[in-house]
C-alpha positions as CSV (number, residue, x, y, z in Angstrom):
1,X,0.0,0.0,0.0
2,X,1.3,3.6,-0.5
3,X,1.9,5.8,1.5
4,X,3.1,10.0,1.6
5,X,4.9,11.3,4.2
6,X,5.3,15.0,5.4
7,X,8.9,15.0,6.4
8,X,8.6,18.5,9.0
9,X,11.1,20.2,11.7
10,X,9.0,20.6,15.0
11,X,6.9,23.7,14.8
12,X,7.2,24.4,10.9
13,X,4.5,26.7,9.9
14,X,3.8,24.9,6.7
15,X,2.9,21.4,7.9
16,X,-0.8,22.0,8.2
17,X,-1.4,23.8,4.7
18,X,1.2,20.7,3.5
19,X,-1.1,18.2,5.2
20,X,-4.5,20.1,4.0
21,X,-3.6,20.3,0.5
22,X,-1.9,16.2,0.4
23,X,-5.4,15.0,1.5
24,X,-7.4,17.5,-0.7
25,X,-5.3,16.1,-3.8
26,X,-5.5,12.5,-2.8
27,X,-10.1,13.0,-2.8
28,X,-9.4,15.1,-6.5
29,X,-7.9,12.0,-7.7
30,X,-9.9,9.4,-5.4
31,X,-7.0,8.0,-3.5
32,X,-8.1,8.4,-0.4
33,X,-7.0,4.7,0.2
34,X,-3.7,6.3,0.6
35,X,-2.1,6.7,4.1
36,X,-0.7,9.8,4.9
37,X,2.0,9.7,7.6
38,X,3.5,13.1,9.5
39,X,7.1,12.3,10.3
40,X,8.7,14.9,12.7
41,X,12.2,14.6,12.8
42,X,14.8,14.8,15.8
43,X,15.7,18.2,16.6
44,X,19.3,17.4,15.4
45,X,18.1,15.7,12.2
46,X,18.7,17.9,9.1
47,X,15.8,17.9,6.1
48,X,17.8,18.3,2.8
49,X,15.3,19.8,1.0
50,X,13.7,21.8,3.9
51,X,10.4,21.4,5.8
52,X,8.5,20.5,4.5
53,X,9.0,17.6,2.4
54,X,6.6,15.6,0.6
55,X,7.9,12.0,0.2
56,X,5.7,9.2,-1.7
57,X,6.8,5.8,-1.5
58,X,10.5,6.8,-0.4
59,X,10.7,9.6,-3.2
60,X,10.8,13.3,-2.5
61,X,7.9,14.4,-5.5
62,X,9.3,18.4,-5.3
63,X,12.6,18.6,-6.5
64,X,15.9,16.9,-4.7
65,X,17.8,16.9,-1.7
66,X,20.2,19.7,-3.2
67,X,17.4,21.9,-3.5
68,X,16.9,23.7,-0.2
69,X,19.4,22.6,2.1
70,X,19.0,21.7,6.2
71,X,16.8,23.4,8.7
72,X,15.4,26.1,6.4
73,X,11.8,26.0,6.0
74,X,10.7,25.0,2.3
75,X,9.5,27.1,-0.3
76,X,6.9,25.8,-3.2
77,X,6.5,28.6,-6.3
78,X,2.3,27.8,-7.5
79,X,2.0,28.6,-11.0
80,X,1.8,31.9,-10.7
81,X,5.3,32.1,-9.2
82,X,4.1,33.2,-5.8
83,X,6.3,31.3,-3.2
84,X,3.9,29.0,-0.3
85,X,4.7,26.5,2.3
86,X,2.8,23.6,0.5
87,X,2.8,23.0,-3.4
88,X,-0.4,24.0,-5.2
89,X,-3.0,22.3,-5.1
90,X,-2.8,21.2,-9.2
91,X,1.0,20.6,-8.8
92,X,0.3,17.9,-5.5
93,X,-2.7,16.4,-7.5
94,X,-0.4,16.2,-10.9
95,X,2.5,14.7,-8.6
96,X,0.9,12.7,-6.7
97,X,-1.4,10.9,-10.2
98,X,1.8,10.7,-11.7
99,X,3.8,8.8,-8.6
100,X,0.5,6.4,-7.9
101,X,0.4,5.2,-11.0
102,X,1.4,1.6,-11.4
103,X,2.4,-0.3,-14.7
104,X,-1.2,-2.4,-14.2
105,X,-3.1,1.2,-14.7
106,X,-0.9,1.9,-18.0
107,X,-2.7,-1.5,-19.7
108,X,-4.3,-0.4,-22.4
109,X,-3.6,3.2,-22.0
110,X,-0.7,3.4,-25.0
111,X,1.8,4.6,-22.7
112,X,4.8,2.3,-23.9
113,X,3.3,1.5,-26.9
114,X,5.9,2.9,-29.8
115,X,3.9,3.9,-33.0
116,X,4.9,1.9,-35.9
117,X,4.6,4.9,-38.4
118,X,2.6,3.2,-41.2
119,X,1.4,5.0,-44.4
């Protein structure tokens, strides 16, 4: 079963627009089997990418561990280029569609399929 984590710093500001807008995107694309974990770290344990971090499965679905850097608190740009806590809402329901995915729900889809080109 999958699962996302929020990976936070005790006290980050962010974690309950993070969490709001994980299990808003996870109804949008009726996943709400999925299990959403809040992992507070040690206060000695450095985030790479900041806090905080949205992790699916074991991978980080905003950008790397070279992105933000330690005990910072992250920043998300929405569409508009306005920096928030949290992503967007459309960016965590693309993200999180795209990383639930599994190669049973490609069947049938085309993804994979090369396209022979006749004519």
């Amino acid at each position: 079963m999958s699962a996302v984590e929020i990976v936070h710093q005790a006290g980050c500001a962010s974690l309950d627009l993070a969490r709001q807008r994980v299990q808003e995107a996870l109804g949008v694309i009726g996943r709400r089997d999925v299990e959403v974990r809040l992992i507070q770290v040690r206060p000695d344990t450095v985030i790479p990418s900041g806090s905080p971090s949205i992790i699916l499965d074991g991978r980080e679905l905003f950008g790397s561990a070279a992105d933000a850097g330690g005990w910072a608190c992250r920043v998300y740009l929405d569409e508009a280029g306005r920096a928030e806590g949290a992503p967007s809402l459309g960016a965590m329901v693309k993200a999180l569609r795209a990383g639930l995915e599994t190669p049973t729900d490609l069947v049938g889809s085309g993804v994979g399929t090369a396209d022979k080109g006749e004519g």
